[in-house]
KEPA-904730 format. One record per residue: y, z, x of N, C-alpha, C in turn; residue in three letters. Coordinates in Angstrom, 3 decimals. Layout:
N
<rec n_py="Y" n_pz="Z" n_px="X" ca_py="Y" ca_pz="Z" ca_px="X" c_py="Y" c_pz="Z" c_px="X" r="ALA"/>
...
This chain:
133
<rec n_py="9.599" n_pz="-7.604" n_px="27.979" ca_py="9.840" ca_pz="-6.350" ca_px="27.291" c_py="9.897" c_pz="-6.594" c_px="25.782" r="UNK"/>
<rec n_py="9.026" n_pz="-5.870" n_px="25.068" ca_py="9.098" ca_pz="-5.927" ca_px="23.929" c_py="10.551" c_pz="-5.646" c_px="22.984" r="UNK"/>
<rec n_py="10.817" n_pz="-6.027" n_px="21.946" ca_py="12.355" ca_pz="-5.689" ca_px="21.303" c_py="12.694" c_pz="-5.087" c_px="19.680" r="UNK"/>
<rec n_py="13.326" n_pz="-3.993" n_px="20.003" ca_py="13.350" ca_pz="-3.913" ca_px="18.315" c_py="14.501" c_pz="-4.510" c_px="17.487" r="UNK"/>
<rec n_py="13.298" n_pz="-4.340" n_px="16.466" ca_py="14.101" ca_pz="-5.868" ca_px="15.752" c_py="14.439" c_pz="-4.734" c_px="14.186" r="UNK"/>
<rec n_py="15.582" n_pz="-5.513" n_px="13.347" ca_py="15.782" ca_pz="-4.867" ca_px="12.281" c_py="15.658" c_pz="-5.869" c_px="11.305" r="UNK"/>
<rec n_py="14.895" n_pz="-5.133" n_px="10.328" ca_py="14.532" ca_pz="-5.939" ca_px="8.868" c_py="15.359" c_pz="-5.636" c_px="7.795" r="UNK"/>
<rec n_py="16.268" n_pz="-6.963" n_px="7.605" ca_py="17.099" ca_pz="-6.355" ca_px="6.004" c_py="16.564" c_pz="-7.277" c_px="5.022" r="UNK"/>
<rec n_py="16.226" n_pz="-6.122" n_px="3.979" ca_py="15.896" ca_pz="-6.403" ca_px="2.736" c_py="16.726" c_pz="-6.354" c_px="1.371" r="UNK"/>
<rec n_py="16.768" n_pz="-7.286" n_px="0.347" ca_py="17.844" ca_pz="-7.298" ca_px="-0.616" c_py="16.272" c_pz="-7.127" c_px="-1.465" r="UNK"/>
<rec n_py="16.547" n_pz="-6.793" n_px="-2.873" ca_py="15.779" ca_pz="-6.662" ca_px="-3.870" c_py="15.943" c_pz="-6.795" c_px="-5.192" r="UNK"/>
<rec n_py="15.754" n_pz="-7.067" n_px="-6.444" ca_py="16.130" ca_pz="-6.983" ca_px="-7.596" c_py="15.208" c_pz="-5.638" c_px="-8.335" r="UNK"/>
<rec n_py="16.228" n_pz="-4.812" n_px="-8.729" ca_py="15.898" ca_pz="-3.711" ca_px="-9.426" c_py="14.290" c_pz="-3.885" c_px="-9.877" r="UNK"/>
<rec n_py="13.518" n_pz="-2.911" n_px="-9.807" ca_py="12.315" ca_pz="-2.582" ca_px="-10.447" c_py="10.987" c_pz="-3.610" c_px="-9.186" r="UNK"/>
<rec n_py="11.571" n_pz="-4.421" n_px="-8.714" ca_py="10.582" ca_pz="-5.076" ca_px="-7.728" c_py="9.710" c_pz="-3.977" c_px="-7.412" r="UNK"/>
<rec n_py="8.183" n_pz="-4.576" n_px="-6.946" ca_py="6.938" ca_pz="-4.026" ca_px="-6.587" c_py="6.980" c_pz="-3.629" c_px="-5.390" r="UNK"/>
<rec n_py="6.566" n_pz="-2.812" n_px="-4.630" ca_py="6.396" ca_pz="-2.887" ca_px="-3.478" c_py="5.789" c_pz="-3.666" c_px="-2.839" r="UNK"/>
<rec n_py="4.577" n_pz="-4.242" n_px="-3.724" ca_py="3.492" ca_pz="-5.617" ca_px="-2.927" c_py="4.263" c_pz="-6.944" c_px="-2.923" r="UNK"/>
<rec n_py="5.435" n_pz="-7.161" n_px="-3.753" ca_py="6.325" ca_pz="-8.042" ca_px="-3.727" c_py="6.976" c_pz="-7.431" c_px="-2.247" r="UNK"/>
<rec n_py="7.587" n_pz="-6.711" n_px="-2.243" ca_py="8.296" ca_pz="-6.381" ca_px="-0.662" c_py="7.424" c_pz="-6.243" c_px="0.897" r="UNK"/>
<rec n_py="6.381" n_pz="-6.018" n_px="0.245" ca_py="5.176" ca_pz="-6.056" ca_px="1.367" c_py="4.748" c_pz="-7.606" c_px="1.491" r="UNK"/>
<rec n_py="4.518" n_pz="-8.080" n_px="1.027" ca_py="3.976" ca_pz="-9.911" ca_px="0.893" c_py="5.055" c_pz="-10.639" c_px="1.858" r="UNK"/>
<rec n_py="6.320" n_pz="-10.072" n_px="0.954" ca_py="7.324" ca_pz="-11.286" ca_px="1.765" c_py="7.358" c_pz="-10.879" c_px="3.575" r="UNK"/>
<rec n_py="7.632" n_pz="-9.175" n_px="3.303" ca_py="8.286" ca_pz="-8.810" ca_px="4.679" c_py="7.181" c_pz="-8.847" c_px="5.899" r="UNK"/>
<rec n_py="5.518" n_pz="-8.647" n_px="5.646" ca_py="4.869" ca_pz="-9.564" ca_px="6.461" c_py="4.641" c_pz="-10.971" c_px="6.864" r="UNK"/>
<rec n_py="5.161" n_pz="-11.675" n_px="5.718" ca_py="4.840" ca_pz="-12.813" ca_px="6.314" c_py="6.227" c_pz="-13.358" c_px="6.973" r="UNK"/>
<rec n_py="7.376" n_pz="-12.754" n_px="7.016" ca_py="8.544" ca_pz="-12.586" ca_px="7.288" c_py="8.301" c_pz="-12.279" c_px="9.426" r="UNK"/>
<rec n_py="7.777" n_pz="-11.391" n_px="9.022" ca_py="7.564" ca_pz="-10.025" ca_px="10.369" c_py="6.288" c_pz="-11.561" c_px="11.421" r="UNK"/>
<rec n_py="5.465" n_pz="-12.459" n_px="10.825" ca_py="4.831" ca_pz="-13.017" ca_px="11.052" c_py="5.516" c_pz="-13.893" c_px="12.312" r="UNK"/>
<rec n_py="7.197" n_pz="-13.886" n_px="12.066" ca_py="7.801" ca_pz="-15.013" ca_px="13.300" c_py="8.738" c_pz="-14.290" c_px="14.095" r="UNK"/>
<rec n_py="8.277" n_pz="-13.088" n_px="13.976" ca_py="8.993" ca_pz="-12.356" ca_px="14.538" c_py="8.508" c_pz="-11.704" c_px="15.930" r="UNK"/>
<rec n_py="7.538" n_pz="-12.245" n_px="15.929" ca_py="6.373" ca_pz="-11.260" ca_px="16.926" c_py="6.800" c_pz="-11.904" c_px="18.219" r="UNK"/>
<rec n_py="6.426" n_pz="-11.064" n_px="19.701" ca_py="5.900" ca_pz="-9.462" ca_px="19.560" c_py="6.998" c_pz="-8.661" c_px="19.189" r="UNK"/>
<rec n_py="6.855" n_pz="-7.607" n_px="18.963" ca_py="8.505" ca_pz="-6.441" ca_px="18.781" c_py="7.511" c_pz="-5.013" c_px="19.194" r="UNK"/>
<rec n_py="8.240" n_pz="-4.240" n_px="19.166" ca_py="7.818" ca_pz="-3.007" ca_px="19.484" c_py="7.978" c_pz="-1.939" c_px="18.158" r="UNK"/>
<rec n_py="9.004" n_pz="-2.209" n_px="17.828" ca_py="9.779" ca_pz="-1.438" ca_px="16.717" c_py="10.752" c_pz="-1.805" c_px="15.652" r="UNK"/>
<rec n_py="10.455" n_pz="-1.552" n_px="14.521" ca_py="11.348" ca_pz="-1.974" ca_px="13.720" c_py="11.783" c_pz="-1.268" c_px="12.377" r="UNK"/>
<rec n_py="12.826" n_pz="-1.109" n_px="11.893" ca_py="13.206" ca_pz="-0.389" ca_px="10.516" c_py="13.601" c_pz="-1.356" c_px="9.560" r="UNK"/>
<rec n_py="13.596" n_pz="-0.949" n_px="8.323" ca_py="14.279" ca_pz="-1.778" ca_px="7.182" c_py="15.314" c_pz="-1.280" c_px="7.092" r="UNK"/>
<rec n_py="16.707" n_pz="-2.021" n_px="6.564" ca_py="17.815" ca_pz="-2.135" ca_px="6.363" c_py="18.292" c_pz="-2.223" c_px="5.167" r="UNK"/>
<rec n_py="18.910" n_pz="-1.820" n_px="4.048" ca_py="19.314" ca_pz="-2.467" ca_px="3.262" c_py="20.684" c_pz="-1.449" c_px="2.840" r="UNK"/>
<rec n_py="20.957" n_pz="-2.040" n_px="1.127" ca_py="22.215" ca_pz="-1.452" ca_px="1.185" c_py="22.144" c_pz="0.188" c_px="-0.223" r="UNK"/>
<rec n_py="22.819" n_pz="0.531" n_px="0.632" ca_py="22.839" ca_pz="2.553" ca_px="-0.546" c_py="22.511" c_pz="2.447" c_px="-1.712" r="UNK"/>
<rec n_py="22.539" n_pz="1.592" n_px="-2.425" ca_py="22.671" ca_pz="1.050" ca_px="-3.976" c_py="20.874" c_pz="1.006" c_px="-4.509" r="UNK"/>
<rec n_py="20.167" n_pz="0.878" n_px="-3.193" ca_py="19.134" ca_pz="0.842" ca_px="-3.525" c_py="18.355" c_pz="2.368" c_px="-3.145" r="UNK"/>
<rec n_py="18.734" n_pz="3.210" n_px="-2.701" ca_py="18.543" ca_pz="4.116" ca_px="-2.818" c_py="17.173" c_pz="5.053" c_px="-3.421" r="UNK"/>
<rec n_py="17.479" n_pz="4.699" n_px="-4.374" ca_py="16.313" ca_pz="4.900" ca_px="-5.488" c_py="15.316" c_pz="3.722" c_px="-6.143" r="UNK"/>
<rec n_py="15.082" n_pz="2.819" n_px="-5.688" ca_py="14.410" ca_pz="2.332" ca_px="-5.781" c_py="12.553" c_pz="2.415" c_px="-5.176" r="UNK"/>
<rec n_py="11.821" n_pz="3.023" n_px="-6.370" ca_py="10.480" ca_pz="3.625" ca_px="-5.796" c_py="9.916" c_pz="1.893" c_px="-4.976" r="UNK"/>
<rec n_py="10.237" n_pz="0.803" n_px="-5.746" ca_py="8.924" ca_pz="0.217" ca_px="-4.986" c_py="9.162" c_pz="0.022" c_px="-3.030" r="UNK"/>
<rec n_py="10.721" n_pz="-0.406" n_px="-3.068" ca_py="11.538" ca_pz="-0.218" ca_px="-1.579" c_py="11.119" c_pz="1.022" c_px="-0.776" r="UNK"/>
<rec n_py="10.974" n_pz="1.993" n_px="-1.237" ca_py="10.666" ca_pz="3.366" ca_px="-0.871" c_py="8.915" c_pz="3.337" c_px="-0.263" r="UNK"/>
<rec n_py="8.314" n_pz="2.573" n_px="-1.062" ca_py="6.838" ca_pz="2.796" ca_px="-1.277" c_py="6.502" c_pz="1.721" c_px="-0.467" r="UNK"/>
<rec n_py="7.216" n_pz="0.403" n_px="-0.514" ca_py="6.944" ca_pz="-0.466" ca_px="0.704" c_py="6.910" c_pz="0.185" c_px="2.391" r="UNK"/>
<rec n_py="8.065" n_pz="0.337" n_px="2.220" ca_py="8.593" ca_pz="1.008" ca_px="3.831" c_py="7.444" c_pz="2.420" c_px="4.135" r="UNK"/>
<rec n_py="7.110" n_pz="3.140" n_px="3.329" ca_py="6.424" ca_pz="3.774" ca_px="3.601" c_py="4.823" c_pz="3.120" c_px="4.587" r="UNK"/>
<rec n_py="4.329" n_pz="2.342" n_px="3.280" ca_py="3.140" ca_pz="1.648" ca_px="3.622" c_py="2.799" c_pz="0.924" c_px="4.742" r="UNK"/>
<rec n_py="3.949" n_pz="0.219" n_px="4.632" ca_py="4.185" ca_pz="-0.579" ca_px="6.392" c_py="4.159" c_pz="0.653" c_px="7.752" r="UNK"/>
<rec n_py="4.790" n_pz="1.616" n_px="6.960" ca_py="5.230" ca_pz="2.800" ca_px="8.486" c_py="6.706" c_pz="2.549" c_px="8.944" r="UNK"/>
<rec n_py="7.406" n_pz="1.689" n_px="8.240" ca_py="8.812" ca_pz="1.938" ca_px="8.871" c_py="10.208" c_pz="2.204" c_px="8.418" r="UNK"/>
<rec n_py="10.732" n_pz="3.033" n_px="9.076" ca_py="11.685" ca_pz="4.106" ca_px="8.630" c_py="12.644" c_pz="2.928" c_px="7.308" r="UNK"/>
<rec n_py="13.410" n_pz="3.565" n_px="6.617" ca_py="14.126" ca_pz="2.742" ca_px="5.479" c_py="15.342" c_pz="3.217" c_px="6.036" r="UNK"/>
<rec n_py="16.497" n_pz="3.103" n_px="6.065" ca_py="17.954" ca_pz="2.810" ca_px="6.239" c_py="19.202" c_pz="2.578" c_px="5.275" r="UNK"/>
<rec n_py="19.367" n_pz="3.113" n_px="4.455" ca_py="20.109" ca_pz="2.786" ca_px="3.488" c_py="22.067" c_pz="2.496" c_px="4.359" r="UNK"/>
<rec n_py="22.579" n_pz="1.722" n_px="4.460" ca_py="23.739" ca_pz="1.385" ca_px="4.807" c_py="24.688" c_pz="1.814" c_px="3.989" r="UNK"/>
<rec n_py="25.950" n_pz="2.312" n_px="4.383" ca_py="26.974" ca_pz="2.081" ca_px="4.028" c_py="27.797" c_pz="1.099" c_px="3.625" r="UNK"/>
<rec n_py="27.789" n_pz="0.670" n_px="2.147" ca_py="28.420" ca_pz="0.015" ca_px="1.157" c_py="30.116" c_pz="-0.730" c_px="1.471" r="UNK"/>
<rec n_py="30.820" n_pz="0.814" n_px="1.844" ca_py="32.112" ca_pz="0.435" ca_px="2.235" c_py="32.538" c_pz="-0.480" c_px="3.455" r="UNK"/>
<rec n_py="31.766" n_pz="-0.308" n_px="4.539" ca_py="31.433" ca_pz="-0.575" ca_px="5.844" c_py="31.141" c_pz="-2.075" c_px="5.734" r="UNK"/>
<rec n_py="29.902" n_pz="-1.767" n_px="5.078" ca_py="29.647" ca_pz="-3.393" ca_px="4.480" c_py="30.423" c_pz="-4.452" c_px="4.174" r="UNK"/>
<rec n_py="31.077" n_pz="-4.296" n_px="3.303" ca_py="31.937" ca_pz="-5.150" ca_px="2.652" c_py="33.085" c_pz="-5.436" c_px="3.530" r="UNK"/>
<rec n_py="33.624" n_pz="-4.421" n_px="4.508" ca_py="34.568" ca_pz="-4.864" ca_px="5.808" c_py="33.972" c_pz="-5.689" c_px="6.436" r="UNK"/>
<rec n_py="32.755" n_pz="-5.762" n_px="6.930" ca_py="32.159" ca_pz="-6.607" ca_px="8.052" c_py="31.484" c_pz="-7.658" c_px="7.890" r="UNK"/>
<rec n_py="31.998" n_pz="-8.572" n_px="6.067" ca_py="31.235" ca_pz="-9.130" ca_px="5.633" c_py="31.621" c_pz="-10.294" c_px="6.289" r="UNK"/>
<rec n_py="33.013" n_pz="-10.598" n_px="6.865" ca_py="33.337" ca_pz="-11.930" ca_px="7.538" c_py="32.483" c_pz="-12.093" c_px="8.629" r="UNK"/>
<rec n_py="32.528" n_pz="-10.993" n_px="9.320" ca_py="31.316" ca_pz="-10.900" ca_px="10.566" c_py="29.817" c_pz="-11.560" c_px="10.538" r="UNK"/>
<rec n_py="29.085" n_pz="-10.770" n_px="9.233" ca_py="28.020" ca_pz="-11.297" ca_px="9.277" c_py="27.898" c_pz="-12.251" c_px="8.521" r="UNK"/>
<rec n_py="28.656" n_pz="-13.181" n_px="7.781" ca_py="28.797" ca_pz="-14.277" ca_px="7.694" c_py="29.051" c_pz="-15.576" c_px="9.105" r="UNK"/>
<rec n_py="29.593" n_pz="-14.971" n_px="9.727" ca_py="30.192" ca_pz="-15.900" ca_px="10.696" c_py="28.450" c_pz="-16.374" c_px="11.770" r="UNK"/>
<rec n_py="27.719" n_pz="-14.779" n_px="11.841" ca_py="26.556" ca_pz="-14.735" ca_px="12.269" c_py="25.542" c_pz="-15.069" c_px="11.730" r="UNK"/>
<rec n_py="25.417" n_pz="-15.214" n_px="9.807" ca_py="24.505" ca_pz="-15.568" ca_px="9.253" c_py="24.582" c_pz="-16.846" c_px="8.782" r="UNK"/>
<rec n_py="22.781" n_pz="-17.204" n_px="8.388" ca_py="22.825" ca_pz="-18.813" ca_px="8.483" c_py="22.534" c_pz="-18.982" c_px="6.148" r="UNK"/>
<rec n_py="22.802" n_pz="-18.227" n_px="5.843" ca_py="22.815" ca_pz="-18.345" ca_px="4.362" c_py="23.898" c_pz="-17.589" c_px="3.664" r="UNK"/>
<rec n_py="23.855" n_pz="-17.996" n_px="2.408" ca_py="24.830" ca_pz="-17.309" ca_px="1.783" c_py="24.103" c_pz="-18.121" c_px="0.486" r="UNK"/>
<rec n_py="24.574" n_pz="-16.879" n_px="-0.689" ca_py="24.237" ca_pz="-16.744" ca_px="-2.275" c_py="25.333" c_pz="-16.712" c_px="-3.054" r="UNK"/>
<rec n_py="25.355" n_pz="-17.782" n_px="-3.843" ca_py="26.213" ca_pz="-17.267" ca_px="-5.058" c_py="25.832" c_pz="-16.547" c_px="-5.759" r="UNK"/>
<rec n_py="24.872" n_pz="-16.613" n_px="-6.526" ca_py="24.122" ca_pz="-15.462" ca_px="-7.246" c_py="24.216" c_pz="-14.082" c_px="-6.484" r="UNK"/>
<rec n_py="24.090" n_pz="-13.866" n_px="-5.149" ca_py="23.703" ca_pz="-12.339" ca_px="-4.893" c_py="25.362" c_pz="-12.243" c_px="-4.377" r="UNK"/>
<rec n_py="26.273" n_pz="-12.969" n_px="-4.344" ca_py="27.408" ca_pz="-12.540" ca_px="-4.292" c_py="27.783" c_pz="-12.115" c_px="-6.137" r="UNK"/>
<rec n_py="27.543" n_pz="-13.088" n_px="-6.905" ca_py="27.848" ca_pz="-12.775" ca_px="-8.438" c_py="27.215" c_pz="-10.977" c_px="-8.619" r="UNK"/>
<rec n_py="26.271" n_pz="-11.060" n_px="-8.422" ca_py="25.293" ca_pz="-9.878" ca_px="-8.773" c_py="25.854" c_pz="-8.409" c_px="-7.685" r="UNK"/>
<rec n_py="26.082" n_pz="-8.785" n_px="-6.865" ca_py="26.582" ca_pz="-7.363" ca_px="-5.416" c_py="27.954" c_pz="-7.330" c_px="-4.887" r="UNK"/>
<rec n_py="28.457" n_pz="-8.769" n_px="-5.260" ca_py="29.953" ca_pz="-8.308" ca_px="-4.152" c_py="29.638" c_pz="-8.694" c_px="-2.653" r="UNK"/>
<rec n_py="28.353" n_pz="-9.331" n_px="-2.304" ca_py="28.027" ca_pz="-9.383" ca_px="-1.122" c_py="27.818" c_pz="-10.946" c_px="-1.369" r="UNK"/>
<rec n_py="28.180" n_pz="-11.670" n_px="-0.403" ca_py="27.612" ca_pz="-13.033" ca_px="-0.049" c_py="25.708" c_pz="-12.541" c_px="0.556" r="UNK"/>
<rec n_py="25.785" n_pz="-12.210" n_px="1.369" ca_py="24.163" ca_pz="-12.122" ca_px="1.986" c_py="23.945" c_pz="-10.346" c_px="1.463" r="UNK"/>
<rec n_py="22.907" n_pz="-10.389" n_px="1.818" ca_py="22.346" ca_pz="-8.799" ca_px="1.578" c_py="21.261" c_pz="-9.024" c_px="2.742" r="UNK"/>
<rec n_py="20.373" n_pz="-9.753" n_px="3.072" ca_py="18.895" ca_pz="-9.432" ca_px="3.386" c_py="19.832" c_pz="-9.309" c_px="5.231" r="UNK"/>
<rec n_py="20.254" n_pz="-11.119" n_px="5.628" ca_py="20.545" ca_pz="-11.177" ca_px="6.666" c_py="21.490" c_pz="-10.207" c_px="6.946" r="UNK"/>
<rec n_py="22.694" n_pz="-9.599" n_px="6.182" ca_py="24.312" ca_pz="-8.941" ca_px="6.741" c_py="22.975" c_pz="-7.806" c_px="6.624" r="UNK"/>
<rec n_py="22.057" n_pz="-7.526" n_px="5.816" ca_py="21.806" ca_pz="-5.621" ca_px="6.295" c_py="20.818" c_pz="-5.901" c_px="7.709" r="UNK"/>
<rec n_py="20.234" n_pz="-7.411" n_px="7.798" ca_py="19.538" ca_pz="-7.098" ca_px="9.605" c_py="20.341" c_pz="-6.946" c_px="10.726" r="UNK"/>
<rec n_py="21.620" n_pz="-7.682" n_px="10.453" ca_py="22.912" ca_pz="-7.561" ca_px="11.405" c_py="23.545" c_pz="-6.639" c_px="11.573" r="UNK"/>
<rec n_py="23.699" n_pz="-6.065" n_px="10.536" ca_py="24.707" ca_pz="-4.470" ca_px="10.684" c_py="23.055" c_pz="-3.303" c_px="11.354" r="UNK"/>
<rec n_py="21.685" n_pz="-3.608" n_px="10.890" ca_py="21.269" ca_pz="-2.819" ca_px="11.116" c_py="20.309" c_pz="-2.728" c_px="12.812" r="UNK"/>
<rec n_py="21.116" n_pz="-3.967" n_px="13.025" ca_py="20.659" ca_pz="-4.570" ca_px="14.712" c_py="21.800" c_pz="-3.944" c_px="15.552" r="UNK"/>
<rec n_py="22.710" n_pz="-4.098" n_px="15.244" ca_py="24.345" ca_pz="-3.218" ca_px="15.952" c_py="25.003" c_pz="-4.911" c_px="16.279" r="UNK"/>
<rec n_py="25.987" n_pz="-4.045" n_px="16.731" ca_py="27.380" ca_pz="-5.621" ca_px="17.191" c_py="26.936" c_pz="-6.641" c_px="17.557" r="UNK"/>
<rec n_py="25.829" n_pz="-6.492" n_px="18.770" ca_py="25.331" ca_pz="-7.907" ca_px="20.113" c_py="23.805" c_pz="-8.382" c_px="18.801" r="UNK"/>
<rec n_py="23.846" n_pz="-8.111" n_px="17.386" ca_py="22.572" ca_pz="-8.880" ca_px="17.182" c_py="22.819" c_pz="-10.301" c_px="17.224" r="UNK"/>
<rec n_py="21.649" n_pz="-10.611" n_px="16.930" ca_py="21.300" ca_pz="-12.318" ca_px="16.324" c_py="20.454" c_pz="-12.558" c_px="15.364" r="UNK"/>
<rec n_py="20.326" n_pz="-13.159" n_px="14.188" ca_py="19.276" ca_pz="-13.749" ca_px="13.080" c_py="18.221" c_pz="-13.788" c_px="14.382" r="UNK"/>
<rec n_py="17.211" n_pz="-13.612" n_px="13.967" ca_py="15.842" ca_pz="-14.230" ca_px="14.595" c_py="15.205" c_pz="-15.384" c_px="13.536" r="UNK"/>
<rec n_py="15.501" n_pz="-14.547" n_px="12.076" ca_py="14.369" ca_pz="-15.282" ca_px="11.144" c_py="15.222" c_pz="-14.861" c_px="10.407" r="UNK"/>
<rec n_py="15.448" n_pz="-15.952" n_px="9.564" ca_py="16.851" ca_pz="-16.001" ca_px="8.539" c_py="16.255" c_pz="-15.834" c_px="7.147" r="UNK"/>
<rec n_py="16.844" n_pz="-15.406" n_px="6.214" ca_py="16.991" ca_pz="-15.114" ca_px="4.899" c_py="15.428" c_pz="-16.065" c_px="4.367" r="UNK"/>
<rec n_py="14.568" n_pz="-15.093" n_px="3.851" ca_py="13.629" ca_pz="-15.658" ca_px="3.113" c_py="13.177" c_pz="-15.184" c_px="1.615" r="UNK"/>
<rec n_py="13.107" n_pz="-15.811" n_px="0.723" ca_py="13.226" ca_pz="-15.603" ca_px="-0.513" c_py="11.608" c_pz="-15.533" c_px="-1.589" r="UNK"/>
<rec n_py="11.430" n_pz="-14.697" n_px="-2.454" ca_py="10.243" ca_pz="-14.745" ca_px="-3.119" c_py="10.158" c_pz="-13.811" c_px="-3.880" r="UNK"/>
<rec n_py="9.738" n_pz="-13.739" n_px="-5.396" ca_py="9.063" ca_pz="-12.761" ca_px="-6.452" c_py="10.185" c_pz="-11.612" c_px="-6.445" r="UNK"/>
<rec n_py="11.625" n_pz="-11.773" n_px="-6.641" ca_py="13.142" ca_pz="-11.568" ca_px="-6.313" c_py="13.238" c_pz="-9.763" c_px="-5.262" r="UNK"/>
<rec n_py="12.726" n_pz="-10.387" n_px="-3.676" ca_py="12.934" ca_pz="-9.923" ca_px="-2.808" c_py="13.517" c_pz="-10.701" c_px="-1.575" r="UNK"/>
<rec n_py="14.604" n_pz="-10.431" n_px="-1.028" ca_py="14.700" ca_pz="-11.297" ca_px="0.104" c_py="14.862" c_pz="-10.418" c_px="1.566" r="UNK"/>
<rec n_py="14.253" n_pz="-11.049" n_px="2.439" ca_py="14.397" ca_pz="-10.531" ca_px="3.576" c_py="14.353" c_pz="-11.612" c_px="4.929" r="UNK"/>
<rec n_py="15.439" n_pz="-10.890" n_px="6.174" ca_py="15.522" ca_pz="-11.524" ca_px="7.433" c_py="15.571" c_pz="-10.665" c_px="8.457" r="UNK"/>
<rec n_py="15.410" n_pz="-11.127" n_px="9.829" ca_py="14.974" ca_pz="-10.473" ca_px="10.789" c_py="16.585" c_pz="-10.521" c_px="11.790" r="UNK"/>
<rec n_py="16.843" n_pz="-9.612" n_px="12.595" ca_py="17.490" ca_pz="-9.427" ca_px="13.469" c_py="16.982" c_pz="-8.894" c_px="14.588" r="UNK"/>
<rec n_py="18.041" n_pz="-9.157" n_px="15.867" ca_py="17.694" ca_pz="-8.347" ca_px="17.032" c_py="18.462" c_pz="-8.183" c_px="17.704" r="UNK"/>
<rec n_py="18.603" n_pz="-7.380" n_px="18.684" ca_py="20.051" ca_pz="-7.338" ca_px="19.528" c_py="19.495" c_pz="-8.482" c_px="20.812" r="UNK"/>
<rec n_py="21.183" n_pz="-9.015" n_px="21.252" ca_py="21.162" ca_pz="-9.793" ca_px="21.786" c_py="20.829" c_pz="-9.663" c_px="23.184" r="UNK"/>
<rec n_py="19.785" n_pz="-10.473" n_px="23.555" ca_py="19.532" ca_pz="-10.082" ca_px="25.182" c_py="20.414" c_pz="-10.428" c_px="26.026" r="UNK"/>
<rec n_py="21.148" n_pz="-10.230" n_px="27.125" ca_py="22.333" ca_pz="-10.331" ca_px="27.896" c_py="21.766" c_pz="-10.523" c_px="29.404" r="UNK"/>
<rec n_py="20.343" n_pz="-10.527" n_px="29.337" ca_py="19.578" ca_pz="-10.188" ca_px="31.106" c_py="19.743" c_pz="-11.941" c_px="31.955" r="UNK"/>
């Protein structure tokens, strides 16, 4: 059975969309097969056209998370994630962004599939909920 998987993406203001498209296919590349998948990330990015214009292009829905939420469950997806940033903690208040938004955006039972990958200042990782069969 195919599985949907959730893509969280962190970004630095003004990034391209072909920067978010480059990484998150070749990202999506070890992720296969899946059926379905959304991007994840956090409210702050909101407005960001190239994030907007990526997710479009690809075809999959964007997700903006809850900030507050976030930051409660950051022990969580730490405990589950296999990276952590000083810099994107200096810069957000967040230790992870790419992996904690695939985890929160996989639900409780996820798992990393494809951990935090970095390039042309976009990062993104893959989640999935956990199979139990």
């Amino acid at each position: 059975m195919l599985r949907e998987i959730a893509i969280g993406i962190g970004c630095r203001s003004g990034v391209s969309a072909e920067s978010i498209i480059c990484l998150t296919l070749e990202v999506l590349r070890d992720a296969q097969p899946f059926a379905q998948a959304k991007i994840f990330t956090l409210s702050r990015k909101a407005e960001e056209p190239g994030l907007r214009a990526a997710a479009s292009s690809m075809g999959f829905d964007l997700v903006f998370l809850d900030e507050p939420e976030f930051l409660i469950r950051q022990s969580e997806f730490a405990s589950r994630g296999a990276t952590r940033s000083a810099k994107t903690q200096e810069l957000t208040g967040f230790s992870s962004v790419a992996e904690a938004a695939a985890l929160m955006g996989a639900g409780p039972s996820a798992r990393l599939i494809v951990s935090r990958r970095a390039a042309d200042g976009v990062t993104c990782a893959i989640a999935a909920k956990e199979d139990h069969a």
